[in-house]
C-alpha positions as a Markdown table, in Angstrom:
| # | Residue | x | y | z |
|---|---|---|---|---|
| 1 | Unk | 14.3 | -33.6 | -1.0 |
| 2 | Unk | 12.5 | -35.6 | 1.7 |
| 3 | Unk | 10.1 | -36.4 | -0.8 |
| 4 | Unk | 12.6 | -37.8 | -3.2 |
| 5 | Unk | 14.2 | -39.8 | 0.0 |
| 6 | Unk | 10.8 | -41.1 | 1.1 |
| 7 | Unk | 10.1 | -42.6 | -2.8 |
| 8 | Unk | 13.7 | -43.6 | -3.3 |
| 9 | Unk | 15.0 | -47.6 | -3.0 |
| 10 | Unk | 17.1 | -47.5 | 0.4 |
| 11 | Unk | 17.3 | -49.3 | 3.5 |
| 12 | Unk | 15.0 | -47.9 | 6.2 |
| 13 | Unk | 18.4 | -47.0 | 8.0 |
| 14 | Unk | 19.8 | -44.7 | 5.2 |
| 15 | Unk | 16.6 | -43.3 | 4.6 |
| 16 | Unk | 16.4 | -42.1 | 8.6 |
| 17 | Unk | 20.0 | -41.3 | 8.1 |
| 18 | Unk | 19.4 | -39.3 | 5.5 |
| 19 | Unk | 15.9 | -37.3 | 6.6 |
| 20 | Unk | 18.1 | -36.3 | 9.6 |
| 21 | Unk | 20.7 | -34.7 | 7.6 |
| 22 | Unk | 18.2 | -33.0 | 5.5 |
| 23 | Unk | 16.6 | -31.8 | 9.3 |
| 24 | Unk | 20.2 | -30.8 | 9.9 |
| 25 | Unk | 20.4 | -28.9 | 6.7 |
| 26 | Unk | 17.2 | -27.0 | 7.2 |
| 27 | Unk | 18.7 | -26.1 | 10.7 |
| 28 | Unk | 21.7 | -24.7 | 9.6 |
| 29 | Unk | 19.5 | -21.9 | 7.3 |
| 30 | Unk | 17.3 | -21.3 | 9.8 |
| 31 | Unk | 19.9 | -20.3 | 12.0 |
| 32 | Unk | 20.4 | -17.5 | 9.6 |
| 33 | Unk | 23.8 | -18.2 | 9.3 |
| 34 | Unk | 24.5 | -21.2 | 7.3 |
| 35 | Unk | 27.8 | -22.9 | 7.8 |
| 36 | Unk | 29.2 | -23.7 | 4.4 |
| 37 | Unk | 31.2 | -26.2 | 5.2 |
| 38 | Unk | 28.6 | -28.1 | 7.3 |
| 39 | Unk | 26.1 | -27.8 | 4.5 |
| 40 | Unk | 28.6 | -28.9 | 1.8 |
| 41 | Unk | 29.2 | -32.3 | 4.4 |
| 42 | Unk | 25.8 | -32.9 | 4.9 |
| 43 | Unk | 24.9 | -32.4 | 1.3 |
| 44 | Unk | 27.1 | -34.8 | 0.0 |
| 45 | Unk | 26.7 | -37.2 | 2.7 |
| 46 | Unk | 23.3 | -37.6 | 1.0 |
| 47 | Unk | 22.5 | -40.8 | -1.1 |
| 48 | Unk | 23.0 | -40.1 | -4.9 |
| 49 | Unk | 19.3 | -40.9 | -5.7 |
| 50 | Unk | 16.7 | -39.9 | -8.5 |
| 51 | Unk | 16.6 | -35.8 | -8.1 |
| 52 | Unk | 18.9 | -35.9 | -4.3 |
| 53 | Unk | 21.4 | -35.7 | -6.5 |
| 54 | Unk | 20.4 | -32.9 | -8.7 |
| 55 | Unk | 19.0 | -30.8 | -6.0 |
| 56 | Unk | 22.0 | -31.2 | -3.9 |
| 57 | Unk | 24.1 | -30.0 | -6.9 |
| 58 | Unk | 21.7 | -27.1 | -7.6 |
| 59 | Unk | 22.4 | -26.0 | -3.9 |
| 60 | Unk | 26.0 | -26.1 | -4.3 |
| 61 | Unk | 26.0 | -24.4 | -7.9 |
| 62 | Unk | 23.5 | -21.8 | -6.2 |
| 63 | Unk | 25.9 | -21.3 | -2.9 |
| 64 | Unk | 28.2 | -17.9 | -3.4 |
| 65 | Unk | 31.8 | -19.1 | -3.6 |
């Protein structure tokens, strides 16, 4: 994801904005204890960019209900 992020079109404050909410995101997994409902916010607080917005949806489709 930060890949895609780094290559996509944004401002250089949405793409800080949204490398920290990826940081975030990797946080909340390696807490071992993942808050669904923080990822799910932070996930789609993400810019809806090239494969972002694939990979985000593959994480929710992937997430047990």
């Amino acid at each position: 994801m930060r890949r895609e992020i780094n290559a996509a079109d944004l401002r250089d404050t949405e793409r800080a904005e949204a490398l920290e909410q990826i940081k975030d995101i990797e946080e909340q997994f390696d807490s071992g204890k993942p808050k669904k409902s923080i990822v799910t916010a932070l996930l789609n607080a993400l810019p809806k960019v090239g494969s972002v917005a694939s990979i985000a949806s593959a994480i929710h489709a992937w997430w047990p209900q």
